[in-house]
C-alpha positions as CSV (number, residue, x, y, z in Angstrom):
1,X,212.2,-16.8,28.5
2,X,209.6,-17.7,31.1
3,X,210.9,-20.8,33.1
4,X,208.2,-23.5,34.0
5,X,204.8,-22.9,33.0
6,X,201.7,-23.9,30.6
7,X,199.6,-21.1,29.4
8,X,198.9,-18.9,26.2
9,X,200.4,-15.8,24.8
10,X,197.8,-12.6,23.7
11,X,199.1,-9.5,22.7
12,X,197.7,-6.6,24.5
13,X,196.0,-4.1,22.6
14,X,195.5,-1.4,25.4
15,X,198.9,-1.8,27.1
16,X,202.3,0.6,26.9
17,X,205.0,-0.8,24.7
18,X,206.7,-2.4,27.2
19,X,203.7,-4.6,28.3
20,X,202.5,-5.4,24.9
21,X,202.9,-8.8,25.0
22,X,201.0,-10.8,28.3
23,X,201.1,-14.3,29.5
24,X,198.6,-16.0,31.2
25,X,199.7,-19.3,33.0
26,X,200.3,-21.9,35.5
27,X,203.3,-22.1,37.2
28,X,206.0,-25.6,37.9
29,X,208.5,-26.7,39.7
30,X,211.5,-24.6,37.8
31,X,209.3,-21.5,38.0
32,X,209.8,-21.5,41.9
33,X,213.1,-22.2,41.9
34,X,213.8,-19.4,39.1
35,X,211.7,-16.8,41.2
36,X,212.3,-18.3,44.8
37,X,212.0,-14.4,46.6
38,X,208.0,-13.9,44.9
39,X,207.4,-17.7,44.5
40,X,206.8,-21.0,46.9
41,X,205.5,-24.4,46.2
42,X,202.0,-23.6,47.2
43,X,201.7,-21.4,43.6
44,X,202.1,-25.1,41.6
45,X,198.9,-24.8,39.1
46,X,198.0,-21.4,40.2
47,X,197.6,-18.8,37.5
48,X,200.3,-15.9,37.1
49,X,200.7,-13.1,34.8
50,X,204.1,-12.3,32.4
51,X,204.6,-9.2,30.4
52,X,207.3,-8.3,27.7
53,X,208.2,-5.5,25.3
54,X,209.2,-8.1,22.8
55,X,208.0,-11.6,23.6
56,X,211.3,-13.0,24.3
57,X,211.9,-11.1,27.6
58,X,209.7,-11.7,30.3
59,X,209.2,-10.7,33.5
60,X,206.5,-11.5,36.1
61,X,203.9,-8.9,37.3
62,X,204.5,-8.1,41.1
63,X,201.9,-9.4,43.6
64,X,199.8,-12.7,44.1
65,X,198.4,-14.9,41.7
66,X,195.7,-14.7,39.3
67,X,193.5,-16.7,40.7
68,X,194.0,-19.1,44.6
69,X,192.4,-22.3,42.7
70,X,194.3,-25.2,40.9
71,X,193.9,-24.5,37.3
72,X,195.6,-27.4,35.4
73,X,196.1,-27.2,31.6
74,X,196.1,-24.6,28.8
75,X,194.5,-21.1,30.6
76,X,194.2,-18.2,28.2
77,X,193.3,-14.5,28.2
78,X,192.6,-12.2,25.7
79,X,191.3,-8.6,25.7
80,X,187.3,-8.6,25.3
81,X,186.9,-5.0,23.2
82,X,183.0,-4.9,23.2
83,X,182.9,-4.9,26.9
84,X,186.7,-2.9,27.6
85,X,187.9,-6.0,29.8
86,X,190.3,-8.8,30.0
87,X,189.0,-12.1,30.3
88,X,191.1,-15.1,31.4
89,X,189.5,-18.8,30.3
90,X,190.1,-21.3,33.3
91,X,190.1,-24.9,33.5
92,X,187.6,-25.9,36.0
93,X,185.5,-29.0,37.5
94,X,181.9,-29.3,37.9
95,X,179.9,-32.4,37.8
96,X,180.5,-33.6,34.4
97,X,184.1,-33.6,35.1
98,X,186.6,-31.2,33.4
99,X,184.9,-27.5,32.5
100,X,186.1,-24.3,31.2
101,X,185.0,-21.3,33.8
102,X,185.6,-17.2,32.7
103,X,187.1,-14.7,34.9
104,X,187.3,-11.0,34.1
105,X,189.7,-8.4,35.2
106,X,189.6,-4.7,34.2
107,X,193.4,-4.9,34.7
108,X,194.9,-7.8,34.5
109,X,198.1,-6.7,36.9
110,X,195.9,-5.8,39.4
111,X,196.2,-9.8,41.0
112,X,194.6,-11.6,42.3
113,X,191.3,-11.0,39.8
114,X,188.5,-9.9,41.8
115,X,185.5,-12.7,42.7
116,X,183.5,-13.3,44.7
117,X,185.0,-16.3,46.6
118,X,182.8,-18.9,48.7
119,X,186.0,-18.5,51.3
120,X,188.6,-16.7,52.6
121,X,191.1,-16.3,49.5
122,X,194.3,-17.4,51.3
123,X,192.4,-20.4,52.4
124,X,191.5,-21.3,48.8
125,X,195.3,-21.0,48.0
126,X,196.4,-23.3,50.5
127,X,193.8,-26.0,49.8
128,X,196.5,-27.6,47.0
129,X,193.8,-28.9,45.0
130,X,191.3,-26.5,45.4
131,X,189.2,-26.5,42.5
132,X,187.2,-23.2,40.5
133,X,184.1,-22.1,42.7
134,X,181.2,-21.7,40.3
135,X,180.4,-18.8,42.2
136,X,183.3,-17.1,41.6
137,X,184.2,-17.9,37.9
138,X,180.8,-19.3,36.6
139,X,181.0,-22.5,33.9
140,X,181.1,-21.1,30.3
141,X,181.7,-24.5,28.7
142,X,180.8,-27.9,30.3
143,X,180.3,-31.7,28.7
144,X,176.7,-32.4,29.2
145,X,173.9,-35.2,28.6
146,X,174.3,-35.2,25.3
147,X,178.2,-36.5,25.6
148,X,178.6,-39.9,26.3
149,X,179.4,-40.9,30.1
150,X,182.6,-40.1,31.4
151,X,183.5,-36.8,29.1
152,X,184.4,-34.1,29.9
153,X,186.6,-30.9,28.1
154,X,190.0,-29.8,28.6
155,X,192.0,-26.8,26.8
156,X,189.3,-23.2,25.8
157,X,191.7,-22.9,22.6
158,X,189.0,-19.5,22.2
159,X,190.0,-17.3,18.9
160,X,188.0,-14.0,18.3
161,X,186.3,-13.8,14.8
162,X,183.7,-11.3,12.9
163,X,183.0,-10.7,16.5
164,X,181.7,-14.1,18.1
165,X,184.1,-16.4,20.2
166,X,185.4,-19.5,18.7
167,X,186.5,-22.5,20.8
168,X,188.3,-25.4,20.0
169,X,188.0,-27.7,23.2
170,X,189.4,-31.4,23.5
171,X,187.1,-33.6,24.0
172,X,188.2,-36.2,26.9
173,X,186.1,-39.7,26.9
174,X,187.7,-41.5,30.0
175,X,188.5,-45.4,29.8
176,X,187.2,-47.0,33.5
177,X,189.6,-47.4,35.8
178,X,190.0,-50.9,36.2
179,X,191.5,-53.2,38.9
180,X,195.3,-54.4,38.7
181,X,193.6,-58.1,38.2
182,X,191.3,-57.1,35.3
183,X,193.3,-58.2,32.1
184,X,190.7,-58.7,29.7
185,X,191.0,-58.1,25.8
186,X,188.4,-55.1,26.2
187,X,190.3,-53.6,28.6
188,X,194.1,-54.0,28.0
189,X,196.1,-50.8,27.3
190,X,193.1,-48.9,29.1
191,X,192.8,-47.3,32.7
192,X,194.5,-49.4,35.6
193,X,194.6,-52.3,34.6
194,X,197.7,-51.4,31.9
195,X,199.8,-49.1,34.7
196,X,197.6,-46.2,33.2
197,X,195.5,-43.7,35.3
198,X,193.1,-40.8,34.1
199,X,193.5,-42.6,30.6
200,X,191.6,-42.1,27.5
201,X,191.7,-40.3,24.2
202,X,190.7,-37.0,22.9
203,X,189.4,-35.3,19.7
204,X,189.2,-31.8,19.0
205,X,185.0,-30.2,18.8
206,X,184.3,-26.8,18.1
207,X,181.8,-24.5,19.9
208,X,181.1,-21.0,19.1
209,X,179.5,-17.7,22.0
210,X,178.2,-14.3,20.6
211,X,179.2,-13.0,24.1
212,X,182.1,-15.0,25.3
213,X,180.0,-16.1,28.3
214,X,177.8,-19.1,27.0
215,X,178.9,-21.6,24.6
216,X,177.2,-24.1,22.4
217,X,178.4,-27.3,20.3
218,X,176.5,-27.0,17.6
219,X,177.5,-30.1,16.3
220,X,179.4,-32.9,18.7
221,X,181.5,-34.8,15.3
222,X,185.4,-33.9,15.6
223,X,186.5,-30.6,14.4
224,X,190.0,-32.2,14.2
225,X,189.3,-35.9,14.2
226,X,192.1,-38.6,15.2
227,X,194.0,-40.2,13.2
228,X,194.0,-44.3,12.7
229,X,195.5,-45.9,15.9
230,X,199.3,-46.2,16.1
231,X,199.7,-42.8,13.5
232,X,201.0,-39.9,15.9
233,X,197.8,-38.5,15.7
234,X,195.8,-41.4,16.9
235,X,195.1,-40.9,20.9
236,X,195.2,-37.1,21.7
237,X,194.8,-33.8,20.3
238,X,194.9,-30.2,21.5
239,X,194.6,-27.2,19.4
240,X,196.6,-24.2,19.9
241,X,195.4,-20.3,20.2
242,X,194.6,-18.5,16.7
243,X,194.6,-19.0,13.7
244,X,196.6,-18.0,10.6
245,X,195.0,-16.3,7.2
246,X,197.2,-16.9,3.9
247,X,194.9,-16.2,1.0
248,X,191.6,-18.6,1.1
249,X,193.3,-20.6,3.6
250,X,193.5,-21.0,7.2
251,X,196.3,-22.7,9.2
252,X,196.1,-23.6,13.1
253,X,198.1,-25.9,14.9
254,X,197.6,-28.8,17.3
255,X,199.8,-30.8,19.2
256,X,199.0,-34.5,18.9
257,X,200.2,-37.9,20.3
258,X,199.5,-41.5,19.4
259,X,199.4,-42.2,22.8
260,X,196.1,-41.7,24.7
261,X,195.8,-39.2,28.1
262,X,197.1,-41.7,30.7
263,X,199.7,-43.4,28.4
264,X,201.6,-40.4,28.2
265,X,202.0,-40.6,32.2
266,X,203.3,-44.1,31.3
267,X,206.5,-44.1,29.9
268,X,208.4,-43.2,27.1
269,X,206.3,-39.4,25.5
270,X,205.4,-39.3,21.6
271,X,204.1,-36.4,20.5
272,X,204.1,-33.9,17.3
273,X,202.9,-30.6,16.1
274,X,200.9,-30.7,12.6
275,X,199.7,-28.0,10.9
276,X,196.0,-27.7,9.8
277,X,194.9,-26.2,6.7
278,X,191.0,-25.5,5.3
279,X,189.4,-23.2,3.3
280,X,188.1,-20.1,4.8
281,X,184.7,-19.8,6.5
282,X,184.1,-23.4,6.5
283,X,184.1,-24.3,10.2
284,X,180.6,-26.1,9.9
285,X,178.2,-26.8,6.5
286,X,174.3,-27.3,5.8
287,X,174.4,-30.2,3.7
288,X,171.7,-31.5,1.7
289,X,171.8,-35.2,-0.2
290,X,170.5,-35.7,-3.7
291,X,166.9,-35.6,-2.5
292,X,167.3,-31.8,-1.6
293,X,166.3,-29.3,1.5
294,X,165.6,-26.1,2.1
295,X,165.8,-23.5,5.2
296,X,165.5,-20.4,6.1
297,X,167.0,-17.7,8.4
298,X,165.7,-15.6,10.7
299,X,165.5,-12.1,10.0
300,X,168.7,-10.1,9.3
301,X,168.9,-6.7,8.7
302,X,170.8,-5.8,5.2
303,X,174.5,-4.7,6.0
304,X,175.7,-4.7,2.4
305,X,174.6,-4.7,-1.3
306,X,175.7,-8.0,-1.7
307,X,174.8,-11.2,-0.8
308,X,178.4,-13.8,-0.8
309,X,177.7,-17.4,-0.7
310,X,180.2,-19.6,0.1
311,X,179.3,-23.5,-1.1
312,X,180.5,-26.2,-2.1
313,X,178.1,-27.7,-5.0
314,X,180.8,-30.2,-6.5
315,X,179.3,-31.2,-9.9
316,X,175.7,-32.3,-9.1
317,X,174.6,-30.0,-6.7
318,X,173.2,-26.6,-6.7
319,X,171.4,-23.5,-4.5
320,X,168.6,-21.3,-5.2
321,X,168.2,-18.3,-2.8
322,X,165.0,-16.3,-2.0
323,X,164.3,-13.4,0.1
324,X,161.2,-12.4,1.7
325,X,159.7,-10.0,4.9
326,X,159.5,-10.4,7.9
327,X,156.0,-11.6,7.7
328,X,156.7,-14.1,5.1
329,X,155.7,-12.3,1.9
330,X,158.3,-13.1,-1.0
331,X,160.3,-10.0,-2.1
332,X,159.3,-9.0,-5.4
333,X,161.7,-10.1,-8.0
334,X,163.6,-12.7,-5.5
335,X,162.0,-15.0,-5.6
336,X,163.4,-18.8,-6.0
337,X,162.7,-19.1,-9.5
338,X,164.3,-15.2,-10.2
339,X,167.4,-16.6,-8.9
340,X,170.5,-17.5,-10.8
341,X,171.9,-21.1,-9.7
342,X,174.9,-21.1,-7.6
343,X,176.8,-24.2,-8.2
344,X,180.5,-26.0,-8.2
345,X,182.9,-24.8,-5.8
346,X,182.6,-21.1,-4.9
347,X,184.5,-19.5,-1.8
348,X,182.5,-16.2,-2.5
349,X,179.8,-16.3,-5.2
350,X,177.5,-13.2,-5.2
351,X,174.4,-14.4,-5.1
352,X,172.3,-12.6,-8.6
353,X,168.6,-12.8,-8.9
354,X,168.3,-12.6,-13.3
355,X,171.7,-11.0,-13.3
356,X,171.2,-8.8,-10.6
357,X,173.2,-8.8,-7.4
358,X,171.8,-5.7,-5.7
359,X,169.9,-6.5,-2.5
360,X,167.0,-4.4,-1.3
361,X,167.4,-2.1,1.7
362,X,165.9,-3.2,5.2
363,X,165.2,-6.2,6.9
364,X,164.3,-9.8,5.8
365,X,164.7,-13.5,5.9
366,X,166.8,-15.3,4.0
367,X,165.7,-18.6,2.2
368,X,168.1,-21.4,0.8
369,X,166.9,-24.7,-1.9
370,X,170.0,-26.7,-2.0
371,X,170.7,-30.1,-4.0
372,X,173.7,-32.5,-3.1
373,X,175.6,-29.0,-1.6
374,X,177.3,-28.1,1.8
375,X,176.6,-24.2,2.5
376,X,179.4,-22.9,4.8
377,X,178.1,-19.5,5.3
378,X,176.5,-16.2,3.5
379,X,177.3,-12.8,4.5
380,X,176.9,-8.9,3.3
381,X,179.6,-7.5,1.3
382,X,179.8,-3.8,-0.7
């Protein structure tokens, strides 16, 4: 199919029928010697672009690479429709350590992308290990103070949903590398010291971007945590592109390993691909405790007649919903105490105010009283 490369698969939604499927990638070894006339050793770890008719048979788009830099791991593109451009998700460095930078192409044959490089573009492409210029592909998604020392991110994983960008990074904490006579307890099986370089272990984290171009964790707890030590989920974990809707379920996949980053460099390779399944819409919760909370959004403006909760209230809990203006004023008639109690464990409860459902027309803010309850999200329907 396509020898020697790492990348991602997209189908393209504004190319012929022969080009409808793209890859976006980084070539090895076996590439070269498959394409020896368009390819040398120099294009190790540069990005490349594949199209096919069917996803079986590929072929490689004539010219230079992507990009000149060294772009290790998982790169990805998909087609950004609000803005009628292709965007390609690169693994990058800045001083955190592993980043993820965004390019943008209008055609994504047209190679190399355009940039605005710091150098001379053949010199970049010599420089073997020649690393994303933040000038030319800014940062999009970076480890930062709030991760402990020596993190960084590895592998965009970036799905397109209800219009906002997903991502599903691994999260790398690094073990220090130690010195071939360190042999302590603390540090055996870690860094150096065991035969193991760049070692350490990774959990999956989710961030989300209303534009594709700035990305935030709201939350730094695993999306995909690993599993106990010595299970063959228990040192790494990368998530693969998309996800898969079946009903009120979701499925995405992830490659995992009970061996940590460096270990795999070690020796003998263990690794798996499991299959993840959750309910839908419930990437992240509000969750409130016995003692109770409340919040409120900002305004919204109304995009349906209905308001859909989903929440999961288990037995004990429970959510009352109010609406009022933009200046704070209650809506007449829903109010907290007009509102019908959502409770147990409801994928998409319509939200009634004494048995009514239909919201009034305009803008306002939305107010939530929850009890022992995690709220995954509301949304218009109707």
């Amino acid at each position: 199919m396509i020898p020697g490369v790492q990348g991602t698969v997209m189908i393209d939604p504004q190319a012929p029928d022969e080009e409808r499927y793209k890859f976006f990638g980084i070539t090895f070894g076996s590439a070269i010697r498959h394409w020896p006339d368009q390819l040398s050793g120099a294009h190790t770890y540069r990005c490349f672009v594949c199209c096919s008719p069917d996803g079986i048979q590929w072929r490689r788009l004539a010219g230079p690479c992507a990009t000149p830099y060294y772009t290790d791991t998982q790169n990805q593109m998909l087609y950004d429709s609000e803005r009628g451009i292709y965007a390609a998700y690169l693994r990058s460095l800045n001083d955190f350590g592993r980043a993820i930078s965004r390019a943008e192409s209008s055609d994504p044959a047209a190679v190399p992308w355009p940039a605005d490089y710091s150098r001379p573009w053949q010199e970049i492409f010599d420089d073997r290990y020649a690393h994303i210029d933040e000038e030319a592909f800014p940062t999009v998604l970076s480890a930062d103070a709030h991760d402990p020392p020596d993190t960084d991110l590895y592998n965009p994983s970036i799905t397109r949903y209800e219009g906002y960008y997903l991502s599903f990074p691994s999260v790398y904490r690094h073990y220090p590398e130690q010195k071939a006579d360190q042999d302590s307890d603390e540090y055996r099986g870690r860094g150096q010291g065991a035969g193991f370089a760049n070692d350490g272990p990774l959990e999956v984290q989710m961030a989300v971007s209303r534009d594709g171009k700035s990305f935030e964790r709201p939350d730094r707890t695993p999306y995909v945590a690993l599993g106990p030590q010595g299970s063959f989920d228990g040192g790494t974990l990368y998530l693969g592109v998309g996800m898969l809707s079946r009903g009120n379920e979701w499925y995405q996949y992830c490659t995992a390993s009970p061996m940590t980053h460096g270990a795999q460099s070690g020796g003998a390779r263990s690794s798996a691909i499991a299959r993840l399944i959750q309910t839908r819409d419930r990437f992240m919760a509000v969750e409130a405790d016995r003692a109770g909370g409340e919040l409120t959004t900002a305004p919204v403006r109304q995009s349906g007649r209905h308001l859909v909760a989903n929440a999961d209230c288990g037995a004990m809990g429970l959510i009352r919903f109010e609406l009022s203006s933009t200046d704070g004023s209650v809506v007449d008639g829903f109010s907290f105490d007009d509102c019908d109690p959502v409770d147990l464990n409801q994928i998409e409860k319509i939200v009634t105010w004494r048995g009514k459902g239909t919201l009034p027309a305009g803008s306002f803010r939305i107010g939530a009283r929850l009890m022992s309850t995690r709220l995954y999200s509301l949304r218009f329907v109707g």
